[in-house]
N, C-alpha and C positions, 0 to 999 in steps of 0.2 A: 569655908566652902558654902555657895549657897542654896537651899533649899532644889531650887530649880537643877543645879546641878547634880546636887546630890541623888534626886529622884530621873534624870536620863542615866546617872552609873549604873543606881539598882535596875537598870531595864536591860544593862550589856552586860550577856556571859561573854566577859573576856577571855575564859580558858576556849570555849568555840572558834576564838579567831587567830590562837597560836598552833605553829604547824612545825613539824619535824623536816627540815630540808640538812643535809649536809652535816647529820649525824647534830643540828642545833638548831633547838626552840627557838622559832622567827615567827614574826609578825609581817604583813602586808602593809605598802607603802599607804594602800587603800584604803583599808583598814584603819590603817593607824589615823590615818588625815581626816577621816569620819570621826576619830574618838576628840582627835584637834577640834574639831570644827570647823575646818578649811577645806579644800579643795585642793586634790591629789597633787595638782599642777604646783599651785602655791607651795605647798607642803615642800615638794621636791627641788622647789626653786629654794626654797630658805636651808636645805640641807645641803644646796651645793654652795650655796655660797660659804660655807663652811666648812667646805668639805674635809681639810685639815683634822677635823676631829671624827671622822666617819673612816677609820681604815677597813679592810675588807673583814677585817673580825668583828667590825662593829653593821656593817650593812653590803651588803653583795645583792647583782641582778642576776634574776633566774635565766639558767638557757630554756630553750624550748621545749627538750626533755623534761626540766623540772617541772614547766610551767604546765606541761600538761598534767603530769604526776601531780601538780596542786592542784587541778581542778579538779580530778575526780574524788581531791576528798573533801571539796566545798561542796554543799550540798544544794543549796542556793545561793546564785553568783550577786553579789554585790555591784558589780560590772553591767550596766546597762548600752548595750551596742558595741560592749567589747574595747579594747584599747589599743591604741598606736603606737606602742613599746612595753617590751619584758618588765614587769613588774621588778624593783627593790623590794628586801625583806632584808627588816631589822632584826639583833639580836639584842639580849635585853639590856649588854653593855652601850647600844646603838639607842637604844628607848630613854635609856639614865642622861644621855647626852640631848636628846631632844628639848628637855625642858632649859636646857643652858642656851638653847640655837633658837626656839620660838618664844620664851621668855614673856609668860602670862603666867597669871595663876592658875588657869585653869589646863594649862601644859604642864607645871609641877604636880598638881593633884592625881592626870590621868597618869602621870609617868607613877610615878609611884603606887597607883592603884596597877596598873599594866607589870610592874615589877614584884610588888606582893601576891600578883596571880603565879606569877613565874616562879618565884621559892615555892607556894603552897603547891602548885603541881609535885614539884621535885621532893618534898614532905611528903606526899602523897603516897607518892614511886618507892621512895626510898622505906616506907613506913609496913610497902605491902611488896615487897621484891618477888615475894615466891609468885603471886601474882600473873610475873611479868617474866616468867623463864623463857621466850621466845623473843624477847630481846638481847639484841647481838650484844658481845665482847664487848665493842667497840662503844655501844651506848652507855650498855654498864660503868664504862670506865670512866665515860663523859659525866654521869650521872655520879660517880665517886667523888671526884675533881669537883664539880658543884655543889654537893654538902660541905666540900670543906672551905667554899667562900663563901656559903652563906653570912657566915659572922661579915667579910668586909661588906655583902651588899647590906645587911643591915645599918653599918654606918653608912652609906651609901643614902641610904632610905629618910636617916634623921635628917643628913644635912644637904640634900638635893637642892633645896633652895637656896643655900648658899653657893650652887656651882653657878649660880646667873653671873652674868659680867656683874663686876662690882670693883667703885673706887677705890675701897678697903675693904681689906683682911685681915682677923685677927684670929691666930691662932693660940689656944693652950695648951702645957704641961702636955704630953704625950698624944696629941694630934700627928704623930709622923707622920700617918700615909696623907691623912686629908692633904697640908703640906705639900709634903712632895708633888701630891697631884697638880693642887694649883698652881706651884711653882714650871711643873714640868710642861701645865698648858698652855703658862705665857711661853716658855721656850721654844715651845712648838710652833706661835703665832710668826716667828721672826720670816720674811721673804727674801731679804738677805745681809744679813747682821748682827751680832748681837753684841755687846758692850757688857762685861760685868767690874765693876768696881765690888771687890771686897779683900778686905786686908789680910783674912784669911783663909786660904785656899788648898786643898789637898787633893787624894786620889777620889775622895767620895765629893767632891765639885765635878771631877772631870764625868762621874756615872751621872750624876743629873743633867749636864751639859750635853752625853751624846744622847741625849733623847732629845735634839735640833733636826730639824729636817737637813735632806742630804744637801752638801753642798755651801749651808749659809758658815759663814768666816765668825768664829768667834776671837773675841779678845778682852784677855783679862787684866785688869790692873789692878797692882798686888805690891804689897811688901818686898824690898830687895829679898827679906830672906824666906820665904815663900819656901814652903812642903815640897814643892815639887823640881822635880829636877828633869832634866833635858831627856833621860830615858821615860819619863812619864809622857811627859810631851810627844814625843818624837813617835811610840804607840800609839797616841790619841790619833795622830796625823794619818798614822796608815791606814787607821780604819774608819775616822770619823774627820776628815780636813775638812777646813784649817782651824788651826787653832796658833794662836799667837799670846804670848807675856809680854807684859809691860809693866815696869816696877816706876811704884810712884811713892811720895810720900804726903801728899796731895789731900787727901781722902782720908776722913776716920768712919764716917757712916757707908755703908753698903748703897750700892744702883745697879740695877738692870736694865738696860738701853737697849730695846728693842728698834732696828733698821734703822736708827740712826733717829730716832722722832719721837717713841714714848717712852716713857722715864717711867721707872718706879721705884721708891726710897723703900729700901729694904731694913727690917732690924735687926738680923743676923745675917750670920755671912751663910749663907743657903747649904752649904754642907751641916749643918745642922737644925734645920728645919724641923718646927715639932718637937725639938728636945724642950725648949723651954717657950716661953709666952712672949710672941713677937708680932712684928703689924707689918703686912705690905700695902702700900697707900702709892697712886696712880697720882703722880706730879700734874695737875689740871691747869698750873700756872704756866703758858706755853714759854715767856722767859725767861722762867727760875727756868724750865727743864732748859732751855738752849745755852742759859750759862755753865751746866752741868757739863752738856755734850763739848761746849768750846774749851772747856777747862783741859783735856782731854788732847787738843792738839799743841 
């Protein structure tokens, strides 16, 4: 970090510009894009294009009700001439994804500085409760449930630069969650497709796999004698279609085929992800990956 930035951090009380909307500490789209160093517009344009990673527990727009309830506890408006639509406000799951979507250094540092405001508040709260007896049930409870994920945003906090797009990934010895996540964000990327090659597949592929947007077709190819049996299946389908087997004996390394175009050579088979020390690496040779895909019909 450099000097120059480090000295406009020390100038912003960032606990001043997080606000209670919907029973959850959020940030202003305004705000936040001042801490970027862009412009609200830009700001909002790079989070839509993303949108995929922004569900409403990560960022919601205010009604008009809230929006006035935000302003009366701004004390001076950042808003000069007012704006031409309801503000976004991020949560600080919504903040942690920022730095993967604008992808600077200087987007990993604020993120991370914006999310250690956010534990030390709730340190804070939780450290002085008697304090706070005129906060309702409902926050209290909020505020239980958030001490006890502090431990994963700390991981959270070490390896945020690592949630940038990146060619490769390598994971160690008991990284589960990290894992899971990144696994679960390429699943998420597919708009309508996803291909998995792995030799070994069970009930815990099929829970990483319905975390796919609604509607994309996945297909597995797999071992004749494959874990799973036609009642697994036939479940997945009702709740999460389509989902399609194919037994091959084709294949000894793992791939994940996203819509039919990007490949990525996997080193376990994703139902164990995290347990041991594996690498997912983005096939960037566009014909090795299409001899992958063809092998396939």
């Amino acid at each position: 970090m450099n000097s120059k930035f480090s000295l406009v951090m020390s100038k912003i009380n960032i606990r001043s510009l997080i606000y209670v909307i919907r029973n959850k500490q959020v940030m202003i789209d305004s705000d936040l894009a001042k801490l970027y160093q862009i412009e609200t517009k830009v700001f909002n344009q790079a989070v839509k294009r993303n949108i995929v990673r922004f569900p409403d527990s990560f960022r919601f727009q205010l009604t008009d009700e809230e929006f006035e309830g935000l302003r009366s506890q701004i004390v001076t408006s950042n808003e000069k001439g007012g704006r031409r639509y309801l503000p976004y406000v991020f949560t600080e799951q919504g903040i942690a994804m920022l730095s993967a979507v604008l992808k600077s250094d200087i987007a990993v540092q604020i993120s991370i500085r914006i999310m250690e405001t956010f534990v030390e508040m709730r340190h804070f709260i939780s450290n002085n409760e008697f304090l706070f007896e005129k906060i309702s049930k409902v926050e209290l409870k909020q505020l239980e449930y958030q001490k006890k994920t502090d431990h994963k945003l700390d991981i959270i906090f070490n390896n945020i630069s690592a949630n940038e797009e990146s060619n490769q990934k390598i994971f160690f010895n008991g990284q589960i969650y990290d894992a899971f996540s990144f696994i679960v964000e390429l699943i998420k990327k597919a708009r309508t497709d996803i291909k998995l090659i792995d030799t070994y597949v069970d009930i815990d592929t099929l829970n990483i796999l319905r975390r796919k947007q609604p509607n994309i077709i996945v297909t597995i190819y797999t071992y004749s004698n494959t874990k799973l049996n036609n009642t697994d299946i036939s479940t997945f389908n009702s709740q999460y279609p389509t989902l399609i087997i194919k037994h091959t004996e084709n294949f000894h390394d793992r791939f994940l085929i996203i819509d039919n175009a990007i490949v990525y050579h996997i080193g376990a088979s994703i139902k164990d992800a995290g347990k041991k020390c594996f690498a997912i690496n983005l096939m960037e040779d566009d014909s090795l990956a299409q001899n992958i895909i063809d092998r396939l019909h």
